[in-house]
C-alpha positions as CSV (number, residue, x, y, z in Angstrom):
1,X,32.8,64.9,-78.4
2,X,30.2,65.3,-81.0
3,X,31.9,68.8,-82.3
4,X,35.1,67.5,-82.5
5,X,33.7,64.1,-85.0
6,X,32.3,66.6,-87.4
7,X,35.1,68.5,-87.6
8,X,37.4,65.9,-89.0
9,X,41.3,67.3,-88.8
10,X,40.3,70.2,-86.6
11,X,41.3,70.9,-82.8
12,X,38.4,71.4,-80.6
13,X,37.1,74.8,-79.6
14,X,38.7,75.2,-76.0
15,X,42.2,74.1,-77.6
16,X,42.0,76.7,-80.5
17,X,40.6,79.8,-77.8
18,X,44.1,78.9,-76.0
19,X,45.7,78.4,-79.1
20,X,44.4,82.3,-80.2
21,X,45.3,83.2,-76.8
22,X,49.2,82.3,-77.0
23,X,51.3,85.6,-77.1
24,X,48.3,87.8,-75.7
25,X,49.3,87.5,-71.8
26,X,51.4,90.4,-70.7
27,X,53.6,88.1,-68.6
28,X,54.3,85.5,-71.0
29,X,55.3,88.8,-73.3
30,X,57.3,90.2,-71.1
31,X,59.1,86.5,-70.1
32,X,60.1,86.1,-74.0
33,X,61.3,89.9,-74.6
34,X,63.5,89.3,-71.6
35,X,64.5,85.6,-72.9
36,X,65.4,86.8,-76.1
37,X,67.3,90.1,-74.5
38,X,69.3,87.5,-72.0
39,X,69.9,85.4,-75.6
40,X,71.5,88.5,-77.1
41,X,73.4,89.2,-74.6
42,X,74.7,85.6,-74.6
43,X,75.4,85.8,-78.3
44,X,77.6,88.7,-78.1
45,X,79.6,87.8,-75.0
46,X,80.4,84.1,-77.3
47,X,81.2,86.4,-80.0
48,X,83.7,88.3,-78.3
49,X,84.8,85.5,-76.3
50,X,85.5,83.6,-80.1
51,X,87.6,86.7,-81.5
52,X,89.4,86.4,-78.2
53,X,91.0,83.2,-78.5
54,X,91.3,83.7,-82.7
55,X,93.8,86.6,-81.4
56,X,95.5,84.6,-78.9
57,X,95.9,81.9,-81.3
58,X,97.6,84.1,-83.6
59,X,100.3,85.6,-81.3
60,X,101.0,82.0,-80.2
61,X,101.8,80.7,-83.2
62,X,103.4,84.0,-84.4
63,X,105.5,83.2,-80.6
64,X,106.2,79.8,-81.9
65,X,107.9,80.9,-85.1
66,X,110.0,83.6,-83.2
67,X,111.3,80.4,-80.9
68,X,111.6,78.1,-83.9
69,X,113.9,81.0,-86.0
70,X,117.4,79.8,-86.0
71,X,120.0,82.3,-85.6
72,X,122.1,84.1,-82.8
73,X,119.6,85.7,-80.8
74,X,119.7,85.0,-77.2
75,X,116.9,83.5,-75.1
76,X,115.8,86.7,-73.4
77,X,115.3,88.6,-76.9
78,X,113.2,85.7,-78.2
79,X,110.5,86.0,-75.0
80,X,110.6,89.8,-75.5
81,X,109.7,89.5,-79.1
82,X,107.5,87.4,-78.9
83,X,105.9,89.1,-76.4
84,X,105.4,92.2,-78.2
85,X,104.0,89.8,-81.4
């Protein structure tokens, strides 16, 4: 197109009107609020889900040093304490 020769680097006019029109629609609006809300929602429940396992990993291995302690204390006091780590 003879527009598009002399404008050397430039988009055409129909591709810069839809390119001016991105974000305008009320539907594709609404489509990203609720994309980035479902996002959020998904960031938070891996958030959560992360501090989870950091404080099961802890009482684990605070349950494995209970069962590794030498000493006199019978098998039924070791699950109890380290059940209550």
């Amino acid at each position: 197109d003879a527009a598009a020769s002399k404008r050397p680097n430039k988009l055409p006019a129909a591709k810069v009107t839809r390119k001016a029109s991105i974000g305008t629609s009320p539907g594709e609006i609404a489509f990203f609020k609720f994309l980035r809300a479902e996002l959020n929602k998904a960031s938070c429940f891996f958030g959560r889900a992360k501090q989870e396992l950091s404080i099961r990993e802890e009482r684990l291995r605070n349950g494995i040093e209970i069962l590794k302690q030498p000493g006199s204390t019978m098998v039924n006091e070791k699950w109890s304490c380290m059940a209550k780590a």
